[in-house]
KOLSEFI-892047 format. One record per residue: residue in one letter; x, y, z of N, C-alpha, C in turn. Coordinates in steps of 0.2 Angstrom, whole numbers, padded with zeros to 4 digits, always signed. Layout:
% KOLSEFI-892047
aXYZXYZXYZ
...
This chain:
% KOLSEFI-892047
x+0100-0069-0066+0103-0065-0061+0111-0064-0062
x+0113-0070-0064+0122-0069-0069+0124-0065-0071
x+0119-0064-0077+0119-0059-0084+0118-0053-0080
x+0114-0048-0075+0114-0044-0071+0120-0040-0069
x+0122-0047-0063+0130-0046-0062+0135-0044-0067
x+0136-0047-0070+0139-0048-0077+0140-0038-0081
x+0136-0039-0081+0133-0031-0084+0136-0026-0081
x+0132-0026-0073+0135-0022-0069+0141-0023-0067
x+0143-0027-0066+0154-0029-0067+0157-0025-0073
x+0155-0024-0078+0156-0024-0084+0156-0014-0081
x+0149-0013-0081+0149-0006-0080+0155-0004-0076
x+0154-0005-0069+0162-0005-0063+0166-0003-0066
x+0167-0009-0070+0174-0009-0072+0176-0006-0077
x+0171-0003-0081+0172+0003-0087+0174+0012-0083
x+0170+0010-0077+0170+0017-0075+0177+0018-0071
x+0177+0014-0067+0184+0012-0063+0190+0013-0068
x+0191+0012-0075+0195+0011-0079+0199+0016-0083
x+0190+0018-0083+0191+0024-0088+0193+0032-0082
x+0189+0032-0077+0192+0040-0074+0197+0039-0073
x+0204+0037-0070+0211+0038-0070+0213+0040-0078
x+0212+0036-0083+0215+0038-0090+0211+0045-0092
x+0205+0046-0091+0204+0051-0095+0207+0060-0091
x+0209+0058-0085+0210+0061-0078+0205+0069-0079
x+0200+0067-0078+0194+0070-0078+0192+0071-0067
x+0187+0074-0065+0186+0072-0059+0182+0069-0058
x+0183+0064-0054+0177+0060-0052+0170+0064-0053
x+0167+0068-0052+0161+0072-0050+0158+0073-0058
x+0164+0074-0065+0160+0072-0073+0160+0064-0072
x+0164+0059-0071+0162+0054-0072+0154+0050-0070
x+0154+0053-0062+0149+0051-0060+0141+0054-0063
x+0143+0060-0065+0137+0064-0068+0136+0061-0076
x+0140+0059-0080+0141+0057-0084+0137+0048-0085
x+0138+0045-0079+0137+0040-0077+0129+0040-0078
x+0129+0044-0072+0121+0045-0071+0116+0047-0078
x+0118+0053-0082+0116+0056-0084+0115+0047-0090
x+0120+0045-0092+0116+0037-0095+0113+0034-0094
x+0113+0032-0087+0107+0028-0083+0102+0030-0085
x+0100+0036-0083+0092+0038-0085+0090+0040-0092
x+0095+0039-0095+0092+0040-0103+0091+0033-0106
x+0097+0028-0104+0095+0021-0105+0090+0017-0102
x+0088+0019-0096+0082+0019-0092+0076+0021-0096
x+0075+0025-0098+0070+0029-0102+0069+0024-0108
x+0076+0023-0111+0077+0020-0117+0070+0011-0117
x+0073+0011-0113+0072+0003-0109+0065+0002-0108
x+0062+0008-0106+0054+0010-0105+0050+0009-0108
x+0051+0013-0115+0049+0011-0122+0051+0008-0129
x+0056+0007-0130+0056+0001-0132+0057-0007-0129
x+0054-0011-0134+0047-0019-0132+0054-0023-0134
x+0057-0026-0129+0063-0030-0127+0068-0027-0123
x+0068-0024-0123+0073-0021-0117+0070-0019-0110
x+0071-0022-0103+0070-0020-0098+0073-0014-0098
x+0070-0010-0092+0071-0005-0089+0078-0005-0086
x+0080-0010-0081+0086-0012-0078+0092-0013-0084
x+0091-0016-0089+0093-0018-0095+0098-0010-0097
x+0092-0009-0098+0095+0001-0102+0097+0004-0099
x+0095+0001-0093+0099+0008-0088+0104+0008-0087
x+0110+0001-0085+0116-0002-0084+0118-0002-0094
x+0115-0003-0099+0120-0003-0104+0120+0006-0105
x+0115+0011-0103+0116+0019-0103+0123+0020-0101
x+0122+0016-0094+0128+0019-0087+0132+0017-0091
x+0136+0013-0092+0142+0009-0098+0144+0015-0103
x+0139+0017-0109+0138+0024-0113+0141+0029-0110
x+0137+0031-0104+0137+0038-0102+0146+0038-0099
x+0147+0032-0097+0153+0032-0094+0160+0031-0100
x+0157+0029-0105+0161+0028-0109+0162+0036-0113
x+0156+0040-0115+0155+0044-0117+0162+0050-0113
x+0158+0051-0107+0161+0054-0101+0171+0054-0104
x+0173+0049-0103+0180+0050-0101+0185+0048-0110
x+0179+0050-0113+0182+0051-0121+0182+0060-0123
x+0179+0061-0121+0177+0070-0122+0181+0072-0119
x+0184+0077-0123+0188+0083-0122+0183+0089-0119
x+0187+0090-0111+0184+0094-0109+0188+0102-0108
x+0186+0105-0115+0191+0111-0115+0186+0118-0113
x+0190+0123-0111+0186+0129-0110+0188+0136-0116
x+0183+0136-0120+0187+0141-0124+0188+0149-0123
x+0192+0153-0124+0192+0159-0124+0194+0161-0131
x+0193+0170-0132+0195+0173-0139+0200+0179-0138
x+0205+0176-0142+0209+0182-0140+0207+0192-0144
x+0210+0195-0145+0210+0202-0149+0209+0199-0157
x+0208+0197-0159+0208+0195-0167+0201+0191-0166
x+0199+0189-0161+0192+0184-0162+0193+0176-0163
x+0198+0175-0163+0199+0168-0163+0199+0164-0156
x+0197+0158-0157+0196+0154-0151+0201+0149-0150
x+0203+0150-0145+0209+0144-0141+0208+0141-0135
x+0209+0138-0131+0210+0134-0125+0218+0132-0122
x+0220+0134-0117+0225+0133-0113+0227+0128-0111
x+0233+0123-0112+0232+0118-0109+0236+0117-0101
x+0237+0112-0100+0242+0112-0092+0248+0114-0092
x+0251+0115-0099+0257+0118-0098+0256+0126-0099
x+0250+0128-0099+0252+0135-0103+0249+0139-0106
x+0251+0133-0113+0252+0135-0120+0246+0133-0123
x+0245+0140-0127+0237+0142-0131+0235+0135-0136
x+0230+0133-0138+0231+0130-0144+0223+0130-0147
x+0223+0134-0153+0221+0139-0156+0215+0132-0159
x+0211+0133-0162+0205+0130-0165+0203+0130-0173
């Protein structure tokens, strides 16, 4: 039951760490979260050593890891076909 806690502390506090730095909005982080869970759940189901509970909580850590690494850009094309993304100040920055 330690090792449980432990894991889940560990997720917490990746999630908790990571949304203020990647300043993403909660609602990707928690979808991101999730979206680990259930593939590391899945993971956990068929492969023979890993609990279910096991892969779910090391997914939720991944997906949350994943989550607040990724650049979330929107791209657009100007008249020439070239694609850029705007940033908070502004300014185009081309691809």
């Amino acid at each position: 039951m330690k090792r449980y806690s432990m894991i889940a502390g560990a997720v917490a506090l990746s999630v908790g760490l990571t949304s203020p730095v990647a300043a993403q909005s909660a609602g990707q982080m928690v979808k991101g979260t999730a979206i680990g869970a259930g593939a590391g759940a899945l993971a956990g189901a068929v492969l023979p050593g890993v609990s279910t509970g096991n892969g779910a909580l090391i997914g939720a850590a991944g997906g949350a890891l994943y989550t607040a690494v990724k650049k979330h850009h929107h791209y657009y094309r100007d008249g020439r076909g070239r694609q850029y993304y705007i940033d908070k100040h502004g300014y185009r920055h081309y691809r």
